[in-house]
N, C-alpha and C positions, 0 to 999 in steps of 0.2 A: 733589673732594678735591684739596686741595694739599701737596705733600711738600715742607719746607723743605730744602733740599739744603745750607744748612750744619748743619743738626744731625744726629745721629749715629742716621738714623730709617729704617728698611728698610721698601719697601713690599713690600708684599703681591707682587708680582712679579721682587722683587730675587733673591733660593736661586735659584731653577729656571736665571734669566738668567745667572749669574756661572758657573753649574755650564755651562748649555750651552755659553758663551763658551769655558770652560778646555776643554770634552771635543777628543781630539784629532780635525782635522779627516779626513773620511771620502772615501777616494779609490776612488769604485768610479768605473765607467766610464758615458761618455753614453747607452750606451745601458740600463743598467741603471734609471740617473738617468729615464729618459724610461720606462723600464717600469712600475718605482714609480709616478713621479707621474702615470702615466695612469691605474692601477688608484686610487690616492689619490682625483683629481681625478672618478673616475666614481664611488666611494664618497661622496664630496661633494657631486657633483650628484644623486645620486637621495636622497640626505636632507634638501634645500634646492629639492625638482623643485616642491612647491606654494605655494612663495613667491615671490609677483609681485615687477617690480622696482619699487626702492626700499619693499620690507618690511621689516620689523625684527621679529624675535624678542621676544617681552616676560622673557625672561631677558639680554637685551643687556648686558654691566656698562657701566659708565660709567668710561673709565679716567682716570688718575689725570693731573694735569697739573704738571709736576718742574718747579722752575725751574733753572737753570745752579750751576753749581759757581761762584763767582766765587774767583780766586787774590787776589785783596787780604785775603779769609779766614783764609786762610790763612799768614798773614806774609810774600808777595811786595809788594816795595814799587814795581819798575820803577822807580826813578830815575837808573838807568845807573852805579850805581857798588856795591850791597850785591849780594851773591851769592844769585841771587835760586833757583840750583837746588835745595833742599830743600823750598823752600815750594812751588813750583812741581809737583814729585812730590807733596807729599801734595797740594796741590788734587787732580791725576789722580789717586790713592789714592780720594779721597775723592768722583770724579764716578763710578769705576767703582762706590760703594756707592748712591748717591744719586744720579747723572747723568742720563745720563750727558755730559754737555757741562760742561766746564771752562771757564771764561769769562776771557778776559786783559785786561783792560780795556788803553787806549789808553797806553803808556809805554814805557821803554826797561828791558828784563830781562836783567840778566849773569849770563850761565851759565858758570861754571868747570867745570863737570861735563856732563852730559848727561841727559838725561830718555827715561824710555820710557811710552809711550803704551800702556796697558790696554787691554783684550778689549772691543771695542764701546767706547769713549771718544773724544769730538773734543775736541781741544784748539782754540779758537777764537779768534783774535782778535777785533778792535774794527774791523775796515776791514770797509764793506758790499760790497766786490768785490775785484779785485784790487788789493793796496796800491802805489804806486811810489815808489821809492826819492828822486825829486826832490820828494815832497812825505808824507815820512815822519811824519803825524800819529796812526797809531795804534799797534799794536801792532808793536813789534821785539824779535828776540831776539837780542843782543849775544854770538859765541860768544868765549870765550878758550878754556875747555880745547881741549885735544887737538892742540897745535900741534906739529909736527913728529912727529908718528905718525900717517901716512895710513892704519895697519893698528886703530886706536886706536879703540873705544866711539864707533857715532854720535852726531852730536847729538842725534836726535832717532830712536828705534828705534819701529814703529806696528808691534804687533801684531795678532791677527787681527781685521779688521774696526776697524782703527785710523784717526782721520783728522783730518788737520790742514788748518787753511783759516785766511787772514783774517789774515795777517800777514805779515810782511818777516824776514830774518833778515841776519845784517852781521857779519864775520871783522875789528875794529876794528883786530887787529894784522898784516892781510894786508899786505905790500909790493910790488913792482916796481924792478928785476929782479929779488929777489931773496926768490923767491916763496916762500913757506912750505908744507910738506902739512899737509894737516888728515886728521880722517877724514870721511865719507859726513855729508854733510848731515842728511839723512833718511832710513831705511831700513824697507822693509816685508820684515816677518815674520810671513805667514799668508796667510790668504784674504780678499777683497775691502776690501783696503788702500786711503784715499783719501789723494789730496795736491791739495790743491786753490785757488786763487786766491791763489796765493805769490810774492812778489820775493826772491831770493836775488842780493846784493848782487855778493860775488867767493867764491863757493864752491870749495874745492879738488875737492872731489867734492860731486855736488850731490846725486842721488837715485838711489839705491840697491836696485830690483825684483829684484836676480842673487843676491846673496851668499847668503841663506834663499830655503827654498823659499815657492814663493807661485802665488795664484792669484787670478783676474779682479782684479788692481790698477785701481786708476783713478787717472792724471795729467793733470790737470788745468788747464787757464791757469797755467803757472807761464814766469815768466821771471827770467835770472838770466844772468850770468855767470861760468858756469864756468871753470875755469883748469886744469885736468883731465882730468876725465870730466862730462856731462853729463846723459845717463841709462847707467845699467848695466840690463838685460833680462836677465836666466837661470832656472835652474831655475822657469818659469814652468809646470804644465800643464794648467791652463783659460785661456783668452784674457784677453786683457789688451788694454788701451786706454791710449794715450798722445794728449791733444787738446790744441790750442792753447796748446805746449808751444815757447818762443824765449828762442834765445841768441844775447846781444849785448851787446859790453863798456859799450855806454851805460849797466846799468843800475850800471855800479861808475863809470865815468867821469863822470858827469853825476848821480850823489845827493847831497842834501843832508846825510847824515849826519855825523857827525864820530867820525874824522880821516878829512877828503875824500880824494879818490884821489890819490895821492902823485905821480904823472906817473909817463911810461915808456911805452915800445914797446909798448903790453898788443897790437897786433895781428901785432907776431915772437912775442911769447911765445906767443898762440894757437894763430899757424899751426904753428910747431913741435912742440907739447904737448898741444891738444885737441881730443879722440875726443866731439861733439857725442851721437850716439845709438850705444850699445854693444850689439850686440843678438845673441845666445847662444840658448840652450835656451829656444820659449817655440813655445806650443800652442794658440793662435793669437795673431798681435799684430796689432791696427787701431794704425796711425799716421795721425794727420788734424793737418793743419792745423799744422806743424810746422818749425820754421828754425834755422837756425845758419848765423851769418858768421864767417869768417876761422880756422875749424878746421884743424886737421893732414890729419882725416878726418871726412868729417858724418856717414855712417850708414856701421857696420862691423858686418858680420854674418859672426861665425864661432864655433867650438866651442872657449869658453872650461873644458872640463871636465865640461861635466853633454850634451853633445850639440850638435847645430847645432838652429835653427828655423825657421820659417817666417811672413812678415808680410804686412802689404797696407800701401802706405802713401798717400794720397791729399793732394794738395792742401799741397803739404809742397818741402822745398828746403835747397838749400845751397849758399852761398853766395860767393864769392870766397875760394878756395883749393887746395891742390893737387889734392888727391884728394873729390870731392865725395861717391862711394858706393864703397866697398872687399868685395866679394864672396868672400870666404876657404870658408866653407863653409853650406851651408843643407840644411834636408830634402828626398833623392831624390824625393818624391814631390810638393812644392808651392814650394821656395823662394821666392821673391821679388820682390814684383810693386808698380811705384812708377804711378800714374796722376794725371794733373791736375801734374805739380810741375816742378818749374826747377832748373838746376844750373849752375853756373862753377865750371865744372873737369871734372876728368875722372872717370869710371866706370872701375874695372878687377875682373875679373871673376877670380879666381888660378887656380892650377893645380889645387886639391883641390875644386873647388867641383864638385856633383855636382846642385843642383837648380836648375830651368829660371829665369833670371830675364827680367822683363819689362817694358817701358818702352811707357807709352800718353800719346798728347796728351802729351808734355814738348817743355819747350824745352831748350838745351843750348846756352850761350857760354860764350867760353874767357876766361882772364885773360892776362896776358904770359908765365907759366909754361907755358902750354897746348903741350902736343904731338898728340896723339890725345886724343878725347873720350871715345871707346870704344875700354878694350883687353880683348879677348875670348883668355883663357889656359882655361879652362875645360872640364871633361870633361861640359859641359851643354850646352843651350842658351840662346842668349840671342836675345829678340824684342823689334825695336822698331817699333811702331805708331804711327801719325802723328804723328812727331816732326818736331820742327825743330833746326836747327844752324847756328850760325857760331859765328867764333874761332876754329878750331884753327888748329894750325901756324903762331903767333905769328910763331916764330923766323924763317920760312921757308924750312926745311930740305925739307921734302917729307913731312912726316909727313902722311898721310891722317887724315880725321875719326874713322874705323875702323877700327881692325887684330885682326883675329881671327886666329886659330888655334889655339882652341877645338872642342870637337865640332861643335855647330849653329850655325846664323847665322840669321835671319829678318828682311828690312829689308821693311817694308811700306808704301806709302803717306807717305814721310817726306819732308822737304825739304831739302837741306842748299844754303844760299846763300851760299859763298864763290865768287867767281869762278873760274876757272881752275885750281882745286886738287883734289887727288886725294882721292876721297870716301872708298875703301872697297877695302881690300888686303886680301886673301885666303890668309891664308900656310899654310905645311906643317904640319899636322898638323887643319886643319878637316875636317872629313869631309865636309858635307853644306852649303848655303848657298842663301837664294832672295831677291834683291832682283827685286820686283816693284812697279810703280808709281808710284816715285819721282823728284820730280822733282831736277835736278844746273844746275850753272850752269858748264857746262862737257862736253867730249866725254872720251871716256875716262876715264868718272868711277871705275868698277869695275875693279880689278888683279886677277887672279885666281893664285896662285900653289901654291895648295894641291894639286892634284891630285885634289879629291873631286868629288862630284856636288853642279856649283854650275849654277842656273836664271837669269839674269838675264834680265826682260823687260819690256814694255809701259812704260817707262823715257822720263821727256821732259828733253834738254840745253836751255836757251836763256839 
């Protein structure tokens, strides 16, 4: 059975899907979640215990096969100059009846207004991966509205189970220096929000998981240069996944689109202005695989209003600029833990932060800004495991690679290879510190000034 998704024809499974889609989503707890579906799941296996595998029931239906929404149906033309946002809502209108996939075919769509994306709806483009801006042959969306109100209607709002993929998007009136706000690129509102295989050209704000509440989003290969913010995290409370997720002004400096990138500093204006990963209230976050160059700050984790959170981020970095990881506040019981990643610049850990954070296998150089790599202010702990270090102390003032005094210190197993420079100052107010089997490239690598109970041993200089 085939259902024409342009004509105005409900299947047999449309009522039930739009009803569940709108019901509000149900926030009981994991473990209740895990009670249910066991008693569920043992109700289902003993009414399926004498069916071998690969059986089939002879009441099977045979469900139905939907083809795509296409928006040229709908009066979008994509030719980069008719205001292609009406047409474009009722395609989505008309995939959440018939979808649910909205199809964009390969052209350039001006949007004066903004679009929101329906309950279970993907808005798709025309690129089979992710699209790049130097070779922009399929699907773009050209934003104009919203230009000087960063507080202003996203571009692009995906509600619950909303998900967009398969296209580029491009601010045609964005300038240098004299940079315009926009509002939020794209914003999830609900539960298991996708964003997925996207070029975002020079977004003021790019993507939007904090402002609504939300849960298990998924971010996906998206790269873009942001001028702003480049992910926002909050009110998150089921875990969430941010993956092979890079910022870097190539992709506004170096596309083919028109009006090409105007010239200008874009890498003062960065450093000054952009907060790479913004990361708030959220109930678990996986970060993988994840970059930003020439930020203000690459990953900032503090409580923006709805709470602090806690993340794991793996295989991830940032990259020449001042502050590479800014620690303000995370949850007493897990905060935040980076493994596999690299950073040029410094870690600072602030005075309100209260959960342990933790560095495993990183490496750590400085740029010419560089003072300390690590500064430990913290009512936590902070532990780093086989890490590596050079650059600090550009200037050659005396700043050590470390300065804590913070609650706990844990240096384990790390290396730090600058010659003759001071590793690791211990000041008043640490309580507790253990460097243990580290090697130094130099004697007197450990300053100890704090007055707590500090361990240093089995330590090699050469």
């Amino acid at each position: 059975m085939v259902v024409d998704a342009t004509n105005p024809v409900e299947s047999k499974f449309g009522h039930n899907h739009r009803k569940a889609m709108n019901e509000k989503p149900s926030r009981f707890s994991r473990r209740s979640f895990v009670e249910s579906s066991a008693l569920a799941f043992g109700l289902w296996g003993t009414s399926t215990a004498t069916l071998g595998y690969g059986a089939e029931t002879a009441n099977t239906p045979s469900l139905p096969v939907v083809s795509p929404v296409n928006a040229r149906h709908y009066g979008a033309k994509g030719d980069g100059t008719t205001d292609d946002t009406k047409a474009l809502q009722a395609a989505l209108e008309a995939a959440s009846d018939h979808g649910p996939v909205c199809s964009v075919p390969a052209g350039s769509y001006r949007l004066e207004g903004a679009l929101t994306i329906p309950a279970g709806v993907t808005l798709c483009g025309a690129s089979g991966g992710v699209p790049h801006s130097e070779h922009p042959i399929g699907t773009v969306l050209l934003a104009f509205g919203g230009k000087g109100q960063p507080e202003g209607e996203p571009l692009l709002t995906l509600k619950s189970n909303g998900v967009v993929r398969n296209l580029t998007i491009h601010y045609p009136q964005q300038s240098l220096p004299d940079v315009s706000p926009y509002p939020w690129s794209i914003r999830a509102d609900g539960e298991l929000c996708q964003i997925l295989d996207l070029t975002l050209t020079n977004p003021y704000q790019a993507i939007d998981v904090g402002t609504k509440w939300n849960e298990l989003h998924l971010v996906r290969n998206v790269f873009a240069c942001p001028l702003k913010t480049g992910v926002y995290i909050d009110q998150c409370t089921d875990i969430g996944r941010i993956e092979n997720v890079h910022f870097n002004p190539n992709f506004w400096t170096r596309m083919a689109l028109k009006p090409g990138f105007p010239g200008g500093d874009i890498k003062a204006w960065l450093e000054k202005n952009l907060v790479g990963f913004k990361v708030g209230k959220t109930d678990w976050e996986f970060i993988s695989n994840s970059f930003v160059i020439f930020p203000r700050i690459g990953f900032h984790f503090d409580d923006f209003g709805h709470g602090p959170g806690n993340a794991v981020i793996t295989q991830s970095g940032s990259d020449i600029c001042p502050v590479a990881v800014r620690v303000d506040r995370t949850q007493p019981h897990a905060g935040v833990q980076f493994a596999n990643a690299q950073f040029m610049s410094t870690v600072e850990i602030g005075l309100e932060n209260r959960g342990p954070v933790k560095f495993s296998n990183c490496g750590f150089w400085g740029t010419e800004l560089t003072h300390e790599q690590i500064r430990h202010q913290g009512e936590s702990s902070v532990v780093l495991t086989a890490c590596h270090f050079t650059g600090w102390d550009h200037a050659g003032k005396g700043d050590p690679c470390i300065r804590a005094s913070g609650r706990h210190l844990i240096v384990n197993g790390c290396e730090f290879m600058d010659e003759g420079r001071r590793a690791i100052i211990l000041e008043k107010g640490l309580r507790a510190a253990t460097v243990l089997g580290c090697t130094f490239r130099g004697q007197n690598a450990v300053e100890d000034q704090s007055g707590g109970d500090v361990k240093v041993g089995l330590n090699t200089a050469a």
